[in-house]
SEFIPA-73502 format. One line per field, with one value per residue: residue number from 1; y, z, x of N, C-alpha, C, CB in turn; residue in three letters. Coordinates in steps of 0.2 Angstrom, whole numbers, plus 5000, padded with zeros to 4 digits. Atoms other than C-alpha are relative to their C-alpha. Glycine has a CB too. Layout:
N
k	(NUM/...)
n_north	(Y/...)
n_up	(Z/...)
n_east	(X/...)
ca_north	(Y/...)
ca_up	(Z/...)
ca_east	(X/...)
c_north	(Y/...)
c_up	(Z/...)
c_east	(X/...)
cb_north	(Y/...)
cb_up	(Z/...)
cb_east	(X/...)
r	(ala/...)
# end
This chain:
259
k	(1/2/3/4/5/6/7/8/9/10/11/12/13/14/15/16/17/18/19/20/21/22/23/24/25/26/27/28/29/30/31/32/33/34/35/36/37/38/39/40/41/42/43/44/45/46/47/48/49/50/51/52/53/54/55/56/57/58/59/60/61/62/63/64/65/66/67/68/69/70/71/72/73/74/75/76/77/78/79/80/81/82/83/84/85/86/87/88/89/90/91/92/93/94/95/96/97/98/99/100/101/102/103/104/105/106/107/108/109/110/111/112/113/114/115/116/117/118/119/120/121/122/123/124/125/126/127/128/129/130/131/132/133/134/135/136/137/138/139/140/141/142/143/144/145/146/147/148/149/150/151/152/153/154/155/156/157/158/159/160/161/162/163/164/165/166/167/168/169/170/171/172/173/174/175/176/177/178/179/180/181/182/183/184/185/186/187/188/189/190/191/192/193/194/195/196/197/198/199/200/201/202/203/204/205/206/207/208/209/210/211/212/213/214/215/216/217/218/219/220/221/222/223/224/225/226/227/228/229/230/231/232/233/234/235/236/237/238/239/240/241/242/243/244/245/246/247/248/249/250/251/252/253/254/255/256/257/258/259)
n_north	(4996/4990/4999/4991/4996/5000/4995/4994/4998/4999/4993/4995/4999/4996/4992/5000/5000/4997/4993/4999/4998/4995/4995/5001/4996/4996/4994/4997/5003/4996/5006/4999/5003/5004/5002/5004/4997/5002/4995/5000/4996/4999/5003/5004/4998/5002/5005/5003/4998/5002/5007/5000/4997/5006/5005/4999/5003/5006/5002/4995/5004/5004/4995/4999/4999/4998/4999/4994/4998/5004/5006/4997/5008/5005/5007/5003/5008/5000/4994/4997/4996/4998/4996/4999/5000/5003/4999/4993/4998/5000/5000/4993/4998/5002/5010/5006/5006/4997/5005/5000/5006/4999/5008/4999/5003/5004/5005/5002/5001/4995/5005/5002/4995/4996/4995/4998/4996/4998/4996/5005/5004/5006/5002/5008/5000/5004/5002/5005/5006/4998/4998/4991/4998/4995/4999/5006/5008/5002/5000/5003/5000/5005/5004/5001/5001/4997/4996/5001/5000/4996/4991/4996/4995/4996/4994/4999/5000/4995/5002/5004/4997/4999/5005/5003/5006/4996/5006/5005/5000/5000/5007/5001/4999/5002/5008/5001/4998/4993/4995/4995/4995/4999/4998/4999/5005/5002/5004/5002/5005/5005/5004/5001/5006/5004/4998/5001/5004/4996/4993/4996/4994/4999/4995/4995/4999/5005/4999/5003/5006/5005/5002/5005/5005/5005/5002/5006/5004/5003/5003/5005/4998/4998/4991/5000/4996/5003/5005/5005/5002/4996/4995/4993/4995/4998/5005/5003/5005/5003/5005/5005/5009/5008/5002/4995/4994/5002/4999/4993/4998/5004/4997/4992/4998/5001/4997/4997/5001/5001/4995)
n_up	(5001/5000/4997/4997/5005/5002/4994/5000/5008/4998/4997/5004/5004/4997/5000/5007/5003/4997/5005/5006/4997/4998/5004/5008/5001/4999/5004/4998/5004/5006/5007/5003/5006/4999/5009/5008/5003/4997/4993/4993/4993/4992/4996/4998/4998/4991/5001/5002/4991/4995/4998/4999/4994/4995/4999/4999/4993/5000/5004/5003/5005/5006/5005/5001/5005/5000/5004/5000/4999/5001/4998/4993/4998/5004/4999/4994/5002/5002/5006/5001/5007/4999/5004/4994/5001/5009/5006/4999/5004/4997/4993/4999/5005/4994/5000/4992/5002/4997/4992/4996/5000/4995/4998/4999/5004/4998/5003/5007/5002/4994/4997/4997/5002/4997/5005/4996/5007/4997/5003/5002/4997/5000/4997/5005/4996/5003/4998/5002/4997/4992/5005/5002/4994/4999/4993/4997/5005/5004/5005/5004/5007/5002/5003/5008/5006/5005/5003/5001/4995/4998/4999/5001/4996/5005/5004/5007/5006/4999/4996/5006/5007/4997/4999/5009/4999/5000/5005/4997/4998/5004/5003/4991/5000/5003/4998/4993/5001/4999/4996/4998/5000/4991/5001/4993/4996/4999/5003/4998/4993/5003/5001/4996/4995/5007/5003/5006/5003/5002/5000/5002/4998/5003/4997/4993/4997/4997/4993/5002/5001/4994/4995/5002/5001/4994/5000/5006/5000/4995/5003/5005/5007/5003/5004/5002/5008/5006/5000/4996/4995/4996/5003/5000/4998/5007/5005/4999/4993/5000/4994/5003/4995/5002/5003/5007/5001/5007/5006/5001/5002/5008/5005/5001/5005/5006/5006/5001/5002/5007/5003)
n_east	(4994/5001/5003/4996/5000/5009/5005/4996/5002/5004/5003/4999/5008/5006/4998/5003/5008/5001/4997/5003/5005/5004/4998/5005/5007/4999/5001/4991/4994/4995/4999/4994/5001/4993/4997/5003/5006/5005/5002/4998/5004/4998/4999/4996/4994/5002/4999/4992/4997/5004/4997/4993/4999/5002/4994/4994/4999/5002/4992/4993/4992/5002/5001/5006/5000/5007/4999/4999/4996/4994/4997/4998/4998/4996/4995/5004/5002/5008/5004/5008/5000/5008/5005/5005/5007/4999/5007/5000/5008/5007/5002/5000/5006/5006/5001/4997/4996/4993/4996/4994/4997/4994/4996/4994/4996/4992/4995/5003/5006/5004/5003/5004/5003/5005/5004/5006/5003/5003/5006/5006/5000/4997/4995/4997/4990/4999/4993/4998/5001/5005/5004/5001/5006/5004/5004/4998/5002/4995/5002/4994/5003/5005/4997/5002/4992/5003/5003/5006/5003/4999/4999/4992/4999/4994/5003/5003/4997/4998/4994/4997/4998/4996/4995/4999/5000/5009/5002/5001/5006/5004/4999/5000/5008/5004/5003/5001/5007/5004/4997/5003/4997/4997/4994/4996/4999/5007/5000/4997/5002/5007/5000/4998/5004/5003/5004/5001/4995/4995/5002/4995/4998/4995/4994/5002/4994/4999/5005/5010/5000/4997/5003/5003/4997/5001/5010/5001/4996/5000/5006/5000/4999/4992/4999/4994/4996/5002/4995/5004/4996/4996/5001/4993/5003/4999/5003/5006/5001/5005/5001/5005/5002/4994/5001/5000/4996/4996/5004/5000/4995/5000/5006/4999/4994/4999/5001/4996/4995/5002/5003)
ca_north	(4937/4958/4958/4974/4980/4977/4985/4999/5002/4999/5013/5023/5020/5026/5044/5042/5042/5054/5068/5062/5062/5076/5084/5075/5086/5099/5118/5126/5111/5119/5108/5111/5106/5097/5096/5082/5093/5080/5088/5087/5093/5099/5085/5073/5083/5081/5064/5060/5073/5065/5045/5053/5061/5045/5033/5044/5040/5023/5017/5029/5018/5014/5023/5032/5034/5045/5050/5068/5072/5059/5048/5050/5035/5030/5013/5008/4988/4994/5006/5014/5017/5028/5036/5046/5048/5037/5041/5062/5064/5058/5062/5081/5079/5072/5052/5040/5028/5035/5026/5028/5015/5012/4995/4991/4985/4973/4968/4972/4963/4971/4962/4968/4981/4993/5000/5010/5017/5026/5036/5018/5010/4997/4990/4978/4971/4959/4953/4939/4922/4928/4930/4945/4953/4964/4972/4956/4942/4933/4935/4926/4927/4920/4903/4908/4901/4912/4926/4922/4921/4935/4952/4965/4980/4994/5013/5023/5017/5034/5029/5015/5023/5033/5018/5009/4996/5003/4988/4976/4980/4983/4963/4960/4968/4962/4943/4945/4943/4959/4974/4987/5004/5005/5014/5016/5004/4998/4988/4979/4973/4967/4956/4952/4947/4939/4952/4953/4942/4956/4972/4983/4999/5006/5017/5017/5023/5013/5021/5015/4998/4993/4991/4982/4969/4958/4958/4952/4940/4934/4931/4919/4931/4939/4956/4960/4971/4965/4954/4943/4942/4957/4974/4991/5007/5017/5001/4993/4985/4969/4961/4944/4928/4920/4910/4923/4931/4924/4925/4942/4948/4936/4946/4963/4963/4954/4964/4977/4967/4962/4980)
ca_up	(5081/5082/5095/5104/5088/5081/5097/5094/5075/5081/5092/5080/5069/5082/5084/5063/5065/5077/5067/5051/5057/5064/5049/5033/5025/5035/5027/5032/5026/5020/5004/4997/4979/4981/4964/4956/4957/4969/4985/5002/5017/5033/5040/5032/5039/5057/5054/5048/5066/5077/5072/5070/5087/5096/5089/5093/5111/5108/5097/5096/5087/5072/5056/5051/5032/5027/5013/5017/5027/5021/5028/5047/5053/5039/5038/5055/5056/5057/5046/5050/5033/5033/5022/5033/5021/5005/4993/4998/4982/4990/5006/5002/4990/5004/4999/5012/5002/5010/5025/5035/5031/5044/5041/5047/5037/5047/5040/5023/5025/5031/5043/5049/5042/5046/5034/5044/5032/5048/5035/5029/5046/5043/5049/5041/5049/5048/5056/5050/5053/5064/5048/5043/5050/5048/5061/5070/5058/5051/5033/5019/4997/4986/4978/4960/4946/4931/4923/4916/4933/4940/4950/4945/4953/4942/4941/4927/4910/4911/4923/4912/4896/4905/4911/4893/4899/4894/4878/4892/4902/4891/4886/4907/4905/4892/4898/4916/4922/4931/4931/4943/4945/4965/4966/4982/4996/4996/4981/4988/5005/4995/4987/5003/5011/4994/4990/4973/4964/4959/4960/4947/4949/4935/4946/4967/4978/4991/5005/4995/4995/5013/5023/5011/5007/5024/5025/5006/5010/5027/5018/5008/4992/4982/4977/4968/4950/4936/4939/4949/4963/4975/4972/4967/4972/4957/4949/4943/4958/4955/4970/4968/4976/4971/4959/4946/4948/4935/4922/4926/4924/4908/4901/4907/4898/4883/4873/4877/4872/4856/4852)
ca_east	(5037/5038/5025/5033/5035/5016/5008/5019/5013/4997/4996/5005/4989/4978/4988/4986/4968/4966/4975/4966/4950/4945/4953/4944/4931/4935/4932/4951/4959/4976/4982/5000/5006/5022/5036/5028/5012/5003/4995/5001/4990/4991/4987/5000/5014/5005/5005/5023/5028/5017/5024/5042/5040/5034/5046/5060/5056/5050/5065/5078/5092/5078/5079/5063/5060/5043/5037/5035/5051/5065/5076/5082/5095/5103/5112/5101/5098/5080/5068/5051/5044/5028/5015/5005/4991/4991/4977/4980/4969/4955/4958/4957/4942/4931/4933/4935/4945/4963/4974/4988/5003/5015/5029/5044/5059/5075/5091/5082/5067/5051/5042/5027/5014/4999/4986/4972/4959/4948/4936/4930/4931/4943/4961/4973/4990/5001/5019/5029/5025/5010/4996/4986/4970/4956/4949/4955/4948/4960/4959/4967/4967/4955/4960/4952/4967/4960/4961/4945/4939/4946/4943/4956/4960/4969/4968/4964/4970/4978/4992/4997/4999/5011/5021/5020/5010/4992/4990/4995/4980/4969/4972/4970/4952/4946/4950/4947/4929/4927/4938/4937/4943/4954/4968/4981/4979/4961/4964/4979/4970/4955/4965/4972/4956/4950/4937/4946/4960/4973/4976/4990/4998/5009/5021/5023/5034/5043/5031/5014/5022/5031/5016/5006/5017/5018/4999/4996/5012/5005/4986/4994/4997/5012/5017/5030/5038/5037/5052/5039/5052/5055/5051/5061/5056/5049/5041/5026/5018/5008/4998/4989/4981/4998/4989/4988/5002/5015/4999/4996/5012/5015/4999/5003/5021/5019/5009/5022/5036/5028/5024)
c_north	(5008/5001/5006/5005/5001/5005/5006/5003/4999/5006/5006/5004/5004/5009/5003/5002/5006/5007/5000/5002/5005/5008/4999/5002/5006/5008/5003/4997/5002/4993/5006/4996/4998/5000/4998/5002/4994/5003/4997/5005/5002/4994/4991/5003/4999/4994/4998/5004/4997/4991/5003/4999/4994/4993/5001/5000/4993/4995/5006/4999/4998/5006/5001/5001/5002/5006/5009/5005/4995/4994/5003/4991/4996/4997/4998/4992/4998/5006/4999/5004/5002/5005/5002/5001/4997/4999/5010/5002/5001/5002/5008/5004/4997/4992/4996/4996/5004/4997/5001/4995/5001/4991/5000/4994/4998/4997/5003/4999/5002/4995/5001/5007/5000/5003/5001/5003/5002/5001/4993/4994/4994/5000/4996/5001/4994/5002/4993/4994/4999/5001/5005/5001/5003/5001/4993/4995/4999/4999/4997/5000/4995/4994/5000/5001/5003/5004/5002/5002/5005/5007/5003/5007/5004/5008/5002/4999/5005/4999/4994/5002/5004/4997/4995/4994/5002/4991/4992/4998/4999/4991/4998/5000/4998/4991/5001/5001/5006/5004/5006/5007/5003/5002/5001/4995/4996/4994/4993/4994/4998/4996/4998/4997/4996/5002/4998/4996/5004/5005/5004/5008/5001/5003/5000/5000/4995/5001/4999/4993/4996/4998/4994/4992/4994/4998/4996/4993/4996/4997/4995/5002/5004/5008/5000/5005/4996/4994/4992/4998/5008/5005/5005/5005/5003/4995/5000/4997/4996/4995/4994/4997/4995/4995/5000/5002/4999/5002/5007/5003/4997/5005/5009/5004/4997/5002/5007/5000/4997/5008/5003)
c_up	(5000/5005/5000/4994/4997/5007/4998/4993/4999/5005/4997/4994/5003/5002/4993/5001/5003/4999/4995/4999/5000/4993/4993/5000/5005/4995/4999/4998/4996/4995/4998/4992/5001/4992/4997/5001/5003/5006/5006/5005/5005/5005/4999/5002/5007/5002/5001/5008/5004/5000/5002/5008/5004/5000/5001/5008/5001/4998/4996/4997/4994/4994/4998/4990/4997/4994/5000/5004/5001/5005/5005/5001/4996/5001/5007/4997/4998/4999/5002/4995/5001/4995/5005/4998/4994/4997/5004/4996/5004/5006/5000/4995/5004/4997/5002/4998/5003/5007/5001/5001/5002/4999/5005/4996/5008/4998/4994/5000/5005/5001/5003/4995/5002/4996/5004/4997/5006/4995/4998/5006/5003/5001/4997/5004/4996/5004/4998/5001/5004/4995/5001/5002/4997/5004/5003/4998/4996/4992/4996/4992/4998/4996/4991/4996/4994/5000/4999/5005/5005/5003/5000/5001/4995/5002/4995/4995/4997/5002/4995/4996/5004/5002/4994/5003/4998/4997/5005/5006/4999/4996/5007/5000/4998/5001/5006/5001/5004/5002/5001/5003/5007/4997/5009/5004/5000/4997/5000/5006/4997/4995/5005/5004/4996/5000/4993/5000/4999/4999/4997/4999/4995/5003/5010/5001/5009/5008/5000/4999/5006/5004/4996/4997/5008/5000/4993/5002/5006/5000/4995/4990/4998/4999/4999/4994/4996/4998/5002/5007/5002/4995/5001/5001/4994/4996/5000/5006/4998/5009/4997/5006/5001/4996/4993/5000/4994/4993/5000/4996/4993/4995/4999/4995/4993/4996/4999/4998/4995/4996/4996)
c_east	(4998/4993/5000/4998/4993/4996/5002/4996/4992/4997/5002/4995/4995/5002/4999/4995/4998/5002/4997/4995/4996/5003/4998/4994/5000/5003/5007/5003/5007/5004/5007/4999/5008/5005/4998/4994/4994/4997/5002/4996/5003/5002/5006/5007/5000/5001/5006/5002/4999/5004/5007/5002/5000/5007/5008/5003/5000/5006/5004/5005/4997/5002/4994/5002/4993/5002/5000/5006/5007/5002/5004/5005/5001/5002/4998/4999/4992/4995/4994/4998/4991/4998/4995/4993/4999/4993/4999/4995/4993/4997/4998/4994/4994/5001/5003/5006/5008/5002/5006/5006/5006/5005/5007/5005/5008/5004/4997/4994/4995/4994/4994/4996/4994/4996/4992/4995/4993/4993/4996/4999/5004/5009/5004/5008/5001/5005/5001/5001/4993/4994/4999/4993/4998/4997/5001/4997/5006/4998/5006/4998/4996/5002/4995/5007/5000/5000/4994/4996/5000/4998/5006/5000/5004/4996/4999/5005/5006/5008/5003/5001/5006/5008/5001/4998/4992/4995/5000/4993/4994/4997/4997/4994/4996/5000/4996/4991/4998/5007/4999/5005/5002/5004/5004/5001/4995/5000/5003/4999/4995/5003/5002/4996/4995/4996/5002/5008/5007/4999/5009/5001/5006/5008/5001/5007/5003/4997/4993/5000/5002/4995/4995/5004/5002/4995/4999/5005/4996/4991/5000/5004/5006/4998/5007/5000/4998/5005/4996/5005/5001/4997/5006/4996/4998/4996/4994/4998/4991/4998/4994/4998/5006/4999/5002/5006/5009/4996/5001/5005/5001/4996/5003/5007/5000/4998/5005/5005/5000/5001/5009)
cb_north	(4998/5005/4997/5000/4998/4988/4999/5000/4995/4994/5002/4998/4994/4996/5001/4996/4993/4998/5001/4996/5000/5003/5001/4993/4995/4998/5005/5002/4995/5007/4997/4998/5006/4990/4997/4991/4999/4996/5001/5002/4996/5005/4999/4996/5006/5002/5000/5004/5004/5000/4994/5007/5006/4996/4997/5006/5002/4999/4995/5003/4991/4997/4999/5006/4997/5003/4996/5001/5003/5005/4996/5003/4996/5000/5001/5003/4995/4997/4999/5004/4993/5002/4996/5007/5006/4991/4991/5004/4994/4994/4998/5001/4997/5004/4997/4994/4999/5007/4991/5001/4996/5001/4997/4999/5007/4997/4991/4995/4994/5009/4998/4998/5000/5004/4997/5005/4994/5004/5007/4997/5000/4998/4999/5000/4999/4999/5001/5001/5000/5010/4998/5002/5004/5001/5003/5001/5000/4993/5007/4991/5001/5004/4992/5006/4993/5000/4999/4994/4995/4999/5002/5000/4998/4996/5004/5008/5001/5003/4997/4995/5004/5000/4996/5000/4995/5010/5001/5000/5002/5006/4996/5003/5004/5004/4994/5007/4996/4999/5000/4997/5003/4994/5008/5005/5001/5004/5002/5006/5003/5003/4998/5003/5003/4994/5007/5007/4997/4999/5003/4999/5001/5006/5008/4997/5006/4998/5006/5003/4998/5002/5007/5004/5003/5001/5008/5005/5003/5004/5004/4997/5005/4995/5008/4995/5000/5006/5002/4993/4996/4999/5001/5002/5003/5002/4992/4996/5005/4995/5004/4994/4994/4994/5002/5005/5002/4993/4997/5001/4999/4993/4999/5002/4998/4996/5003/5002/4997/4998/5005)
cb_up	(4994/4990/5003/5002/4996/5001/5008/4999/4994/5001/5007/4998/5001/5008/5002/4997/5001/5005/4998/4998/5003/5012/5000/4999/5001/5004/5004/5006/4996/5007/4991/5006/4994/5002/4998/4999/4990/5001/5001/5001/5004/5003/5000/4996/4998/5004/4996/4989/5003/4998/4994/4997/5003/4996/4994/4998/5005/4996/4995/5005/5002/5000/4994/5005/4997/5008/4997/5001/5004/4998/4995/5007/5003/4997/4999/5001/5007/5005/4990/5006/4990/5007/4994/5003/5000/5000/5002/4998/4994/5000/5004/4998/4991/4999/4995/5003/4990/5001/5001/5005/4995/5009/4992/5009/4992/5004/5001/4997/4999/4996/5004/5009/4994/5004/4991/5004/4991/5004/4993/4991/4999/4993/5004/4988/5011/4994/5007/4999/5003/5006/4999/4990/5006/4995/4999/5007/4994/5003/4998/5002/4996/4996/5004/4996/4999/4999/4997/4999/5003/4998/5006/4993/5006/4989/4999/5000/4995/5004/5008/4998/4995/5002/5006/4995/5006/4990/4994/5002/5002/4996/4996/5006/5000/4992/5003/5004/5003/5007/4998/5005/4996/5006/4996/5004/5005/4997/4998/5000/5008/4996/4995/5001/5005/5000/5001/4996/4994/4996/5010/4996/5007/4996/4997/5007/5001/5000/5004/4991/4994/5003/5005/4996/4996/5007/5000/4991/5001/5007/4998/5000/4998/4991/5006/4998/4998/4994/5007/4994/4999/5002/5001/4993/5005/4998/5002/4995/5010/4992/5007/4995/4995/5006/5002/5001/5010/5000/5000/5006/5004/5001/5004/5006/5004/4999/4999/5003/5002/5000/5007)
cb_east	(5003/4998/5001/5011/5004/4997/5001/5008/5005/5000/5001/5006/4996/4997/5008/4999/4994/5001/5009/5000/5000/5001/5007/4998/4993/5003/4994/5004/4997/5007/4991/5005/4998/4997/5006/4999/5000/5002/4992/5007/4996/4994/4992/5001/5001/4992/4998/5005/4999/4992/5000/5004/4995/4991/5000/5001/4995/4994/4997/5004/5005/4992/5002/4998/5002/4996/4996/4996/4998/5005/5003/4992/4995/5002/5008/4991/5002/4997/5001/4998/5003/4999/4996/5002/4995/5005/4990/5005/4997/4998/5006/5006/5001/4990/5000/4993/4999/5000/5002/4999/5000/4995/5004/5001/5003/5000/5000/5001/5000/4997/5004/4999/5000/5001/4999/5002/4998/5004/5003/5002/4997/4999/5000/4999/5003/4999/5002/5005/5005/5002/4994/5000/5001/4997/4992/4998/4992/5001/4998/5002/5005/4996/4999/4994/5003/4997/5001/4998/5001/5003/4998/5003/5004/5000/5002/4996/4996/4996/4998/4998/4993/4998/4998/5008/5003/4999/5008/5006/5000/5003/5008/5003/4998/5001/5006/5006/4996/4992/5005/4995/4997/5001/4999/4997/5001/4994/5001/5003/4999/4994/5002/5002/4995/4998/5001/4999/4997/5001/4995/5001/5003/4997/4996/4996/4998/5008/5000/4996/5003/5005/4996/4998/5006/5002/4993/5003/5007/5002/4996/4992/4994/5004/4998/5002/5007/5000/5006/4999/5007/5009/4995/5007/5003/5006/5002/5000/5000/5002/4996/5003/4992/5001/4997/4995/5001/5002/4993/5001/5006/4996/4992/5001/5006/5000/4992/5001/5003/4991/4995)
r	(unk/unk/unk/unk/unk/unk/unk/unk/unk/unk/unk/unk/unk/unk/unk/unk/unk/unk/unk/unk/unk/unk/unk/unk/unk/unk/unk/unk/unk/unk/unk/unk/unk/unk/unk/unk/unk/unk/unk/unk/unk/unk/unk/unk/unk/unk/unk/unk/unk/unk/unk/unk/unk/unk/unk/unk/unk/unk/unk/unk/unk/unk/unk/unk/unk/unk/unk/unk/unk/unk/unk/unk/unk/unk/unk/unk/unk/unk/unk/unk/unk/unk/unk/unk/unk/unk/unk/unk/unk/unk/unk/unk/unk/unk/unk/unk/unk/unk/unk/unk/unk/unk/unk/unk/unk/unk/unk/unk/unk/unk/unk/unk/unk/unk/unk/unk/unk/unk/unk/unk/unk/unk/unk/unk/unk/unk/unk/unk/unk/unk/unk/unk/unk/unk/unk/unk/unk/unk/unk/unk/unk/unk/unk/unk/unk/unk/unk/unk/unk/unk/unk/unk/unk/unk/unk/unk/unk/unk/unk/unk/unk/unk/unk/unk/unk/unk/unk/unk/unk/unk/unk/unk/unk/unk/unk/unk/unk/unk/unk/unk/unk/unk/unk/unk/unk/unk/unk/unk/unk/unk/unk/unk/unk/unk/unk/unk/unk/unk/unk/unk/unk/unk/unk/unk/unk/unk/unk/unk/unk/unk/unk/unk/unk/unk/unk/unk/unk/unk/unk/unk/unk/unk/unk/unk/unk/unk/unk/unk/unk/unk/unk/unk/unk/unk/unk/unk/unk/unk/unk/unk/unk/unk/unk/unk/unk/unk/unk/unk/unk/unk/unk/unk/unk/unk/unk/unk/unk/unk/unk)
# end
């Protein structure tokens, strides 16, 4: 299924990388400071122009929605939601860890996704019904059903105290057998190819969560809120093995709702 459409977002990747590239770690790099005080580059503005420009030939009736120049084609049957460089921090402090995440949403539901992370060599997709990939190996999550047993993905403690879930994590780490400090996408597709078991995020936005969600879904694993069903934009975002992922959540909110 979405073939047509997968090729397409697959080369929309490789015009990604090819603007990213030759512009990480580079000396001129010009960096902006955006209202919420996060940074924006030069290069995700070339980025977000370069896919706009392509898919406005390619698919001229879709809607676009990106994170650095909004929403084009509202009320379309179909949405191109894109982060042109998700992990900007890093991408502007020289560290590789940062990608380029391209989905598409129909009807609602978003059916395939792209995360390109060039600076650390790697690729990950995914369309609906069709599994999920790295660099063209089929990849799928890890069957550990524990806590205990668990790798866990989280930023810094920091970000959660913020979101008033600091206490609930803090319980997550001290069960879990190993937790390790990822942030943005990285964490997301390693549970995906069963590096690790789970990976939480206090806060995203709904263009740091639509490409990753078909790939964790088509490797067998969940992602969701804190509802445990479906996400909202602005939310917590938990990814799992599926396993875990009721405990998780169970853990992460109840010392909050104790407190």
């Amino acid at each position: 299924m979405h073939a047509e459409d997968l090729a397409l977002a697959l080369a929309l990747a490789d015009t990604a990388d090819g603007i990213t590239m030759p512009r990480f770690r580079a000396h001129d790099l010009h960096v902006e400071t955006k209202p919420d005080l996060t940074p924006v580059s030069e290069a995700d503005h070339a980025v977000e122009v370069a896919v706009r420009a392509r898919l406005a030939v390619d698919r001229p009736d879709d809607g676009v929605l990106g994170e650095e120049m909004g929403e084009t084609g509202v009320g379309a049957s179909r949405r191109w939601i894109i982060d042109p460089i998700d992990g900007t921090k890093s991408y502007v402090r020289g560290v590789p860890a940062w990608a380029t995440l391209l989905a598409l949403e129909v009807e609602g539901a978003l059916v395939l996704g792209v995360v390109s992370a060039p600076a650390l060599g790697r690729r990950w997709w995914a369309s609906k019904g069709s599994g999920a990939f790295a660099d063209g190996d089929r990849i799928h999550v890890s069957e550990v059903s524990t806590i205990e047993d668990a790798h866990i993905c989280a930023p810094n403690e920091r970000e959660f105290e913020a979101a008033g879930l600091d206490a609930g994590w803090r319980a997550i780490a001290r069960t879990c057998w190993r937790p390790t400090g990822f942030t943005d996408f990285w964490g997301h597709m390693l549970v995906a190819e069963g590096a690790a078991d789970a990976m939480i995020e206090p806060i995203l936005a709904i263009w740091d969560v639509a490409a990753l969600r078909p790939i964790v879904e088509e490797a067998g694993g969940r992602l969701s809120d804190l509802t445990g069903n479906g996400w909202a934009d602005a939310a917590p975002c938990v990814t799992t093995n599926g396993r875990l992922h009721d405990a998780v959540i169970a853990e992460l909110t109840s010392v909050a709702g104790a407190a």
